[in-house]
VOPAGU-2260 file (C-alpha; in pm, 1 decimal, decimal comma):
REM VOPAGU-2260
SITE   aa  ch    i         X         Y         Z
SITE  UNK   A    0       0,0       0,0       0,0
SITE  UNK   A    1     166,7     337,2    -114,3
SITE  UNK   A    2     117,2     681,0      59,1
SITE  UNK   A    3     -84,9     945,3    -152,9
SITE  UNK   A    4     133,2    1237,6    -234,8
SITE  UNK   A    5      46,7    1524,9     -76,7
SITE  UNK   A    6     142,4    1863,8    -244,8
SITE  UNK   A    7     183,9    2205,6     -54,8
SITE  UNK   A    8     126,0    2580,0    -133,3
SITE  UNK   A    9     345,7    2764,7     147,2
SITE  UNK   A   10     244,6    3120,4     231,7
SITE  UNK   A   11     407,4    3383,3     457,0
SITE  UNK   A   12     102,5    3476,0     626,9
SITE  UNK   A   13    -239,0    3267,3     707,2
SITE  UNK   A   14    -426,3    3538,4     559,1
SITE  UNK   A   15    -266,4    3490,2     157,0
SITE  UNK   A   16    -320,3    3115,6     264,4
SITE  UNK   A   17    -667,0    3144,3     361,6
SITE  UNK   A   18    -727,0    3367,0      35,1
SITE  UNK   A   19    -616,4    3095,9    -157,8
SITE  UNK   A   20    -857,4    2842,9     -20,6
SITE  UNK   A   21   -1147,5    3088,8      -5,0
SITE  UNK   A   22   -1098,6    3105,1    -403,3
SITE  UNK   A   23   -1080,7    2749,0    -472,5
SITE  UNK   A   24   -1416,5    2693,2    -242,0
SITE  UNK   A   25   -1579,2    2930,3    -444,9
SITE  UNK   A   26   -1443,4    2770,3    -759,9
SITE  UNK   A   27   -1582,5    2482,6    -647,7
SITE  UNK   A   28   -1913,9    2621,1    -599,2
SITE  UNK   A   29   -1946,1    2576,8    -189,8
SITE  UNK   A   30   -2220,0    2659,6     -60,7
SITE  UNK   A   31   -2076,8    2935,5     104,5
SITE  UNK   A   32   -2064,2    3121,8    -181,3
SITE  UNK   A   33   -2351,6    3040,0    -314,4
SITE  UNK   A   34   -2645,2    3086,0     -54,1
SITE  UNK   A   35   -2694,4    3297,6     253,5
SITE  UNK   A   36   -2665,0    3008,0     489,3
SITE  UNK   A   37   -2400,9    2820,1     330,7
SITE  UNK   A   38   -2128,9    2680,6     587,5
SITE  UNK   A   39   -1886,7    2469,8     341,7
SITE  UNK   A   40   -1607,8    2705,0     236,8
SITE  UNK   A   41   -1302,1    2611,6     213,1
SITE  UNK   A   42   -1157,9    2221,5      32,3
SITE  UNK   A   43    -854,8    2274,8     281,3
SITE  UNK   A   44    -748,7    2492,3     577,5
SITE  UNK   A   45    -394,7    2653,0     584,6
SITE  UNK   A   46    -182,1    2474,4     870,5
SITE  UNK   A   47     134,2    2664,7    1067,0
SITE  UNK   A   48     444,3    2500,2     955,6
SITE  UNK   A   49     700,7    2462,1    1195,7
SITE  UNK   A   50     928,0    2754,7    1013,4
SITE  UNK   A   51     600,2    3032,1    1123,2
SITE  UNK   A   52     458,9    2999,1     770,2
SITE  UNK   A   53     113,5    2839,0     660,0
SITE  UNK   A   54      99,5    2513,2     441,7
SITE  UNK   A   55    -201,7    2497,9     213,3
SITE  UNK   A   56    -300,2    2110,8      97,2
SITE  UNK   A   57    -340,7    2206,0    -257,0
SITE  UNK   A   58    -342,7    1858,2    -387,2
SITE  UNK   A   59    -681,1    1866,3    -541,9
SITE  UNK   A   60    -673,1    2229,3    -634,2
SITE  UNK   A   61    -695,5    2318,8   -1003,3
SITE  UNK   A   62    -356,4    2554,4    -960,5
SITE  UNK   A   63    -220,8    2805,8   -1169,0
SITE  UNK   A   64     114,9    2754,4   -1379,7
SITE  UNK   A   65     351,2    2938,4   -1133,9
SITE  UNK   A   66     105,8    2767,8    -825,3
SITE  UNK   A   67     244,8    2477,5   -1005,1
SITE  UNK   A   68     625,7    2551,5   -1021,5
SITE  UNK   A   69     592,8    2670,5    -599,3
SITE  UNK   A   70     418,8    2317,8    -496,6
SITE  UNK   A   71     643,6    2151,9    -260,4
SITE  UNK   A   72     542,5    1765,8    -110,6
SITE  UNK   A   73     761,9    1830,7     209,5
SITE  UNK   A   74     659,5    2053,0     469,3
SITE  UNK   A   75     748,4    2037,8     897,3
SITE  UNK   A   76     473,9    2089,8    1112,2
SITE  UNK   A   77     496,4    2125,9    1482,1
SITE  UNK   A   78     471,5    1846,5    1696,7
SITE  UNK   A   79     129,9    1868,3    1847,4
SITE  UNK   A   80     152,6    1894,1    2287,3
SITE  UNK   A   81      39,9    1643,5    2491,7
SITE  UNK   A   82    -194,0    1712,5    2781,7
């Protein structure tokens, strides 16, 4: 059994991140952005890396040409705390 691939957009700040996923919920045609009481918005949600910048799971994302060229499939997130 193999391990999907997972590619990464990697943004400075979690607002550019979370711009990116708002416009590829709305491509999508989430209900967000379709109806007043829509919830669904976002495919993904941005995640801090361990470096202070935001990983966006862009895998199924219909991505741009240079979105493309900036994917990366390795990304360091912080090891979550125990209670």
């Amino acid at each position: 059994m193999s391990e999907e691939t997972i590619n990464y957009l990697v943004y400075d700040t979690e607002a550019d991140a979370i711009a990116r996923a708002d416009i590829e919920g709305a491509r999508r045609g989430y209900a967000y952005h379709n109806t007043p009481d829509g919830v669904t918005r976002y495919h993904t949600y941005p995640q801090k890396t361990l470096y202070n910048k935001y990983a966006l799971d862009v895998t199924e994302y219909e991505l741009t040409e240079d979105e493309q060229s900036a994917i990366t499939n390795s990304v360091k997130f912080p090891t979550p705390e125990g209670p």
